[in-house]
N, C-alpha and C positions, 0 to 999 in steps of 0.2 A: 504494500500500500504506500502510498505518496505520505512525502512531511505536510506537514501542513503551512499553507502561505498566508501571509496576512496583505489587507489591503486597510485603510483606515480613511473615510469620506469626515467630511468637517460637520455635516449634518445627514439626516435621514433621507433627506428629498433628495441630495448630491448623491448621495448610497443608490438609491432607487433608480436616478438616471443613467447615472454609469455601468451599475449593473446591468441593466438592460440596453446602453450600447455595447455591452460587452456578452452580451446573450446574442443581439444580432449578429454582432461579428462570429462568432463562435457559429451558427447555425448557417449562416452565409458560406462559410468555409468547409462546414461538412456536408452541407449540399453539393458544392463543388467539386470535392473528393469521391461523394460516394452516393450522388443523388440522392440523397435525402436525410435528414436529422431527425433524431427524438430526443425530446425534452424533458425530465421531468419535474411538474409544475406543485409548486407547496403554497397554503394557504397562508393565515395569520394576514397583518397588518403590513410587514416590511416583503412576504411573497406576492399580497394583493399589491400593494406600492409599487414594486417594480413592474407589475404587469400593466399599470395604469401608465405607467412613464414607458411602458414603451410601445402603449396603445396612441401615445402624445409623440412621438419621433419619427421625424421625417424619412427617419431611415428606416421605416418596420418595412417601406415597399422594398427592400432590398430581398427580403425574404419571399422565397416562393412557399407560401403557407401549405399549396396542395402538397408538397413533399415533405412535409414535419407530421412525427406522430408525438401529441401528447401522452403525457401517461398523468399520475398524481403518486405522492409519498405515502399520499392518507387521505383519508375521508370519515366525517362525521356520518356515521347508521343512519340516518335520517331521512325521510320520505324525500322522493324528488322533486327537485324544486325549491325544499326549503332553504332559505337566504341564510344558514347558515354551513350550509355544503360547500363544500372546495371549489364544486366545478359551479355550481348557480353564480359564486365571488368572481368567479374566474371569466365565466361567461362575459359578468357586467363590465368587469374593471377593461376585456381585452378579447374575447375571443365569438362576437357577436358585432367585433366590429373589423373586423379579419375575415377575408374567404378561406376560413377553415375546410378542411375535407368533411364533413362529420362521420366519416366512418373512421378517422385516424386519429380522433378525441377518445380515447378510451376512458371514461368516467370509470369513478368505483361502481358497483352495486349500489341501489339506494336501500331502505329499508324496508321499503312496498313495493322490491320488484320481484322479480322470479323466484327470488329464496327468502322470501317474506323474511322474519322476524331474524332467522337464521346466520346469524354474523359470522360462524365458522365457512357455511355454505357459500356465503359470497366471498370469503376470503378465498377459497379454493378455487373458485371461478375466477377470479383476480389473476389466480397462479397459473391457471392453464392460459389466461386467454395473454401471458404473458411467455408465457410458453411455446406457444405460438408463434411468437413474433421474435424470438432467437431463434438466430441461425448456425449454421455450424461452425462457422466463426467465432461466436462468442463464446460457445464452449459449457453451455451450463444452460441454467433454466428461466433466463432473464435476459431481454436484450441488453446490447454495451451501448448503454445511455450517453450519447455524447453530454448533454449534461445533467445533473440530477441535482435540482433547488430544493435546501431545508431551512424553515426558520428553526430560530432555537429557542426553544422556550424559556424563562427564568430558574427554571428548575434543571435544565442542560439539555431536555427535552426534544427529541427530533424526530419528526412524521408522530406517532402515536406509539414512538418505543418509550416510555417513563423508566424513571430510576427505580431499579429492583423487578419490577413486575415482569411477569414469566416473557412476557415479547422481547424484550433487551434481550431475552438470554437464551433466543431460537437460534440455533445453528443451522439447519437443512430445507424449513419450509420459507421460500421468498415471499410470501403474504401469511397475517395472520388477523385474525379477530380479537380484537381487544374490549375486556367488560371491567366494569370499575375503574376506569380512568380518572384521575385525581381533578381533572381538567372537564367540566360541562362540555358534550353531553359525554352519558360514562362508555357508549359502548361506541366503537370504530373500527376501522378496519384498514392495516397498514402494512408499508414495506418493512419486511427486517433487514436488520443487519447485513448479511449475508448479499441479500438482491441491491440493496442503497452501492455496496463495493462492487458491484459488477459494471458500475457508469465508469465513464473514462475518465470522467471529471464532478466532485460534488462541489458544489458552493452550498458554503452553511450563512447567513442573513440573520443582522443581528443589528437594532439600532434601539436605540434609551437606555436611559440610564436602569434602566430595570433589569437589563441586559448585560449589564457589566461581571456583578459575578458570577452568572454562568460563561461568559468567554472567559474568563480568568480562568475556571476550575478547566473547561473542556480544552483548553490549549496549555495545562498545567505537568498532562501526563499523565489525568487522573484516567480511572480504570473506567469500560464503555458500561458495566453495571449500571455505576455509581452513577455514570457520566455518562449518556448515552452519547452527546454531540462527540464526545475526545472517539467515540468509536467510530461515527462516520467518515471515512477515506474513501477518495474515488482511485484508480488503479493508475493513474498517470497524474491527475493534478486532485491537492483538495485547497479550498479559497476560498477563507473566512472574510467575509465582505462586513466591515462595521463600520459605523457612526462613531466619532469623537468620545458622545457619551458611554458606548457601549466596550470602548476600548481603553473605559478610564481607570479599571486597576488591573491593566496588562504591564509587566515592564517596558518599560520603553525601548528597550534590546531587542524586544518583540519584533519593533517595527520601526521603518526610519521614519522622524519627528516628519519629514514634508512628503510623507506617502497620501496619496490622494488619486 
């Protein structure tokens, strides 16, 4: 797995924009190598952000949208539609104003679809229909995500893996079902471990001060248990993208004072 790189924006909204000039670039480039890119898209506040700034940039026509497949980290169990689901945010902020493919959106399961209430069952659909979509290249049961977006929660928290709880600590299955999440609503359904290091590249998204000591601990060394973000690595790059405030009790060795 990749060290981990830091980048440090002066505020949230400079975070948001740059990430997502730095998402186009990135998908511009592996459309041009290999006809086509996948993404994948994490919700919260600073993954909705970037997707609104890059719903706002002149440069999004650069991207051939028909040739990108999205995927998601996680999604809230929740009936579809509801405005607290990953892909409803996602829709508003950025992909309702984009000619998306819609068959190359792969949403999670909602919690009134095919495997009704069943949060295991839709994980497992998750897993095949991702399954699917690696090739023999990749080499396992998850495509190689050219890039994979996680916010990180204050808790170090990433996609819907929480500190201790049995999802941090799946080795073999790339989707699972999670119930009692410390985090409203309790049940969801997320990438593990295992499928998040199968991308070529993770960017972890981190801005407030609310956000400070978990980058501190997750770029500490601490263990992916305790700490799920320190476990997220992508196989060639990982690229913790933060806000000034979020990087305010990192040492400063961390990162150079005029990184921006």
């Amino acid at each position: 797995m990749s060290t981990p790189q830091l980048v440090v924006h002066h505020d949230k909204e400079l975070m948001a924009q740059a990430a997502a000039a730095r998402l186009i670039t990135k998908i511009v480039d592996a459309q041009a190598s290999r006809g086509q890119a996948s993404v994948v898209l994490t919700g919260g506040r600073n993954g909705n952000g970037l997707l609104a700034a890059l719903a706002a940039a002149p440069a999004r026509d650069a991207v051939d949208w028909a040739r990108l497949d999205l995927w998601w980290g996680d999604e809230r169990f929740l009936p579809e539609g509801d405005p607290e689901r990953n892909v409803t945010q996602a829709r508003e902020a950025l992909l309702d104003s984009v000619p998306v493919d819609p068959k190359r959106v792969h949403a999670m399961p909602a919690s009134d679809g095919p495997y009704g209430a069943d949060v295991e069952a839709a994980a497992a659909a998750y897993a095949e229909e991702l399954a699917r979509a690696a090739g023999p290249e990749n080499h396992g049961d998850v495509p190689a995500f050219d890039v994979l977006m996680l916010g990180v929660g204050p808790d170090t928290h990433v996609a819907s893996l929480f500190p201790e709880l049995p999802a941090v600590r799946e080795t073999e299955r790339t989707v699972v079902g999670v119930r009692g999440a410390p985090k409203p609503p309790p049940t969801r359904v997320t990438l593990t471990l295992p499928a998040i290091r199968a991308a070529r590249e993770v960017w972890l998204l981190a801005a407030g001060e609310d956000k400070a000591q978990a980058a501190a601990i997750g770029l500490s060394g601490a263990g992916e248990i305790q700490a799920p973000a320190a476990g997220a690595r992508g196989r060639s790059r990982t690229l913790w993208l933060l806000d000034t405030a979020a990087a305010s009790q990192l040492p400063r060795s961390l990162y150079p004072p005029a990184s921006a």
